[in-house]
SENURO-470274 format. One record per residue: chain; x, y, z of N, C-alpha, C in turn; residue number from 1. Coordinates in pm, whole numbers. Layout:
N
{pt A; {X; Y; Z}; {X; Y; Z}; {X; Y; Z}; NUM}
...
# end
This chain:
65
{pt A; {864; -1562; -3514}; {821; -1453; -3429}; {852; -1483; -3282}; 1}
{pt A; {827; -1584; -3223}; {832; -1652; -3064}; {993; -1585; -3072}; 2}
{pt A; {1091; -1653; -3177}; {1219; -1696; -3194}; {1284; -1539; -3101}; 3}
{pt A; {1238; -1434; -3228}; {1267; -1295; -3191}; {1238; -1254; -3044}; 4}
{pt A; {1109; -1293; -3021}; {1042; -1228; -2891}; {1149; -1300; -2743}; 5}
{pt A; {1223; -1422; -2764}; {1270; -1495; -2681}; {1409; -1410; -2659}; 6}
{pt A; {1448; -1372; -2800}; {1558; -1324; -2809}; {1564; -1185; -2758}; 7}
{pt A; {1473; -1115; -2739}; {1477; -951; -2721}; {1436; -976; -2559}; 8}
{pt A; {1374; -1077; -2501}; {1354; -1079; -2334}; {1510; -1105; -2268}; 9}
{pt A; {1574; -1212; -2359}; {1705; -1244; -2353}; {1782; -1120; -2280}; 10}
{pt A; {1809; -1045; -2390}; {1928; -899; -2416}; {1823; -818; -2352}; 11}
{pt A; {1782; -787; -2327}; {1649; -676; -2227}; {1698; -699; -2079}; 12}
{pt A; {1714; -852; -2069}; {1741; -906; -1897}; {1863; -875; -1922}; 13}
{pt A; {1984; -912; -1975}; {2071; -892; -1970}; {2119; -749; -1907}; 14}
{pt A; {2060; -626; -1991}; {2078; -483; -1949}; {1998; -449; -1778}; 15}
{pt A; {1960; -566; -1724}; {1877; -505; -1581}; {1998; -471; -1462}; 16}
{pt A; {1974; -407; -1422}; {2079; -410; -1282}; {1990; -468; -1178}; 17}
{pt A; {2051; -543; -1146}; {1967; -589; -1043}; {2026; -578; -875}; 18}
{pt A; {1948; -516; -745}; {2025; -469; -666}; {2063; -578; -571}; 19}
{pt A; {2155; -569; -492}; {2250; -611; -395}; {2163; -662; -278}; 20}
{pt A; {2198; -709; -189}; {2138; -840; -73}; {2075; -680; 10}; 21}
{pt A; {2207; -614; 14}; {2165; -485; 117}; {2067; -362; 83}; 22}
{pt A; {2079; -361; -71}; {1958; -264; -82}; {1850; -358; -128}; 23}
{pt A; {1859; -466; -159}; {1710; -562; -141}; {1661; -526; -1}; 24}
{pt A; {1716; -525; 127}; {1648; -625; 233}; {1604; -416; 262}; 25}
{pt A; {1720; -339; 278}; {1670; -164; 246}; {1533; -138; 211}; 26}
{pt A; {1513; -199; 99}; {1415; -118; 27}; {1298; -226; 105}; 27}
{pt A; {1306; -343; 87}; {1179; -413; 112}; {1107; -439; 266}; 28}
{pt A; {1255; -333; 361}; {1219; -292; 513}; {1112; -174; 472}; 29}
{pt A; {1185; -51; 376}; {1089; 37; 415}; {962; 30; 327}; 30}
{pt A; {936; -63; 251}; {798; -79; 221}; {722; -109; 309}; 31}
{pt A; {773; -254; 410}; {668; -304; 487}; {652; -213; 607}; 32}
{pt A; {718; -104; 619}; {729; -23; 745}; {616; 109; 670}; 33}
{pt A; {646; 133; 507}; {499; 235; 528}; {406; 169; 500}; 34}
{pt A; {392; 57; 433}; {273; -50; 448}; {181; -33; 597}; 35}
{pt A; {267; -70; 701}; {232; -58; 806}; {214; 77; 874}; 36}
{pt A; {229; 203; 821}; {242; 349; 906}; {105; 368; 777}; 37}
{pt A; {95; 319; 657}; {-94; 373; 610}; {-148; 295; 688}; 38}
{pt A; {-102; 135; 710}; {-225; 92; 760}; {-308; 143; 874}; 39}
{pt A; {-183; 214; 968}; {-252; 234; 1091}; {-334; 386; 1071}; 40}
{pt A; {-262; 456; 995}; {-363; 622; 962}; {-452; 553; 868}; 41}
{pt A; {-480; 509; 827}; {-615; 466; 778}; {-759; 409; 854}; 42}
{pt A; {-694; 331; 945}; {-733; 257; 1093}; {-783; 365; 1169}; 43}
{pt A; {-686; 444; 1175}; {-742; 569; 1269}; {-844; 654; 1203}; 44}
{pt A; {-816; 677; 1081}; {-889; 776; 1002}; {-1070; 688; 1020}; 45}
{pt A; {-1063; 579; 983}; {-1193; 501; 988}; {-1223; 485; 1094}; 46}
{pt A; {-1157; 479; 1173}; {-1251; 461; 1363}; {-1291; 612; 1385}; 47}
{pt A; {-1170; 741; 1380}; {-1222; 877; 1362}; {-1381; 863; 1255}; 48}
{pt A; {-1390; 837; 1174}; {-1518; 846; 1121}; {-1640; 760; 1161}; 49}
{pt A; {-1632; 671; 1202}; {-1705; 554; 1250}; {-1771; 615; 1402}; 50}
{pt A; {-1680; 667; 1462}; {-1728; 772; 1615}; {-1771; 879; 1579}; 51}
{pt A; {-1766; 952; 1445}; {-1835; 1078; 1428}; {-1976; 1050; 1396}; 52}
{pt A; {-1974; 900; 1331}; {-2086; 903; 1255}; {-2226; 826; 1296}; 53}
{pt A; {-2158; 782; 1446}; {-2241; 710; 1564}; {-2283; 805; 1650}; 54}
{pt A; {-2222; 971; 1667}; {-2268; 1049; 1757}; {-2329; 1132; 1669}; 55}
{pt A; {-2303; 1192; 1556}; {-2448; 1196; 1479}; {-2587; 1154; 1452}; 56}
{pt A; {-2527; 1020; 1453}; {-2703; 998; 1450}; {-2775; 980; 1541}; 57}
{pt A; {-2711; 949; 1681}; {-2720; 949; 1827}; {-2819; 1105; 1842}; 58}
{pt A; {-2748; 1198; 1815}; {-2761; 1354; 1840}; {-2866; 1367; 1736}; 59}
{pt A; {-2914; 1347; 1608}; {-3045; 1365; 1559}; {-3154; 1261; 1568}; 60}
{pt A; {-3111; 1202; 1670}; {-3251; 1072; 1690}; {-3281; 1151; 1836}; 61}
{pt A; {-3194; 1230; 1857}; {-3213; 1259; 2015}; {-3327; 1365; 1996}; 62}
{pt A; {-3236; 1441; 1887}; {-3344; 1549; 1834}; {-3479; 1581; 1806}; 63}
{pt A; {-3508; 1449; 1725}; {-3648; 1429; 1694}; {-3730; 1405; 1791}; 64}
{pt A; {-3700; 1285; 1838}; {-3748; 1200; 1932}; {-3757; 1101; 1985}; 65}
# end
């Protein structure tokens, strides 16, 4: 069973294309570039909420008393 399973990862790799120096370094620019364009709308999105949610409670403590 191993024998088969060794043999079918074998001929499986064989059929991969595997890409070129230039669309390696391509593709793995524009990951780390939207990696970095969520990180920062996320950043923003959480400081946007973090300031809404400090003048809220600011504004109903004011309210009460």
């Amino acid at each position: 069973m191993a024998k088969g399973f060794v043999k079918g990862v074998k001929s499986e790799l064989k059929k991969v294309v595997w890409p070129t120096k230039e669309q390696l370094i391509k593709n793995t620019t524009m990951v780390i570039g939207l990696v970095i364009v969520f990180a920062v709308l996320i950043l923003g999105f959480d400081m946007l909420l973090e300031y809404a949610d400090t003048n809220i409670w600011e504004f109903i403590q004011n309210r009460i008393g």
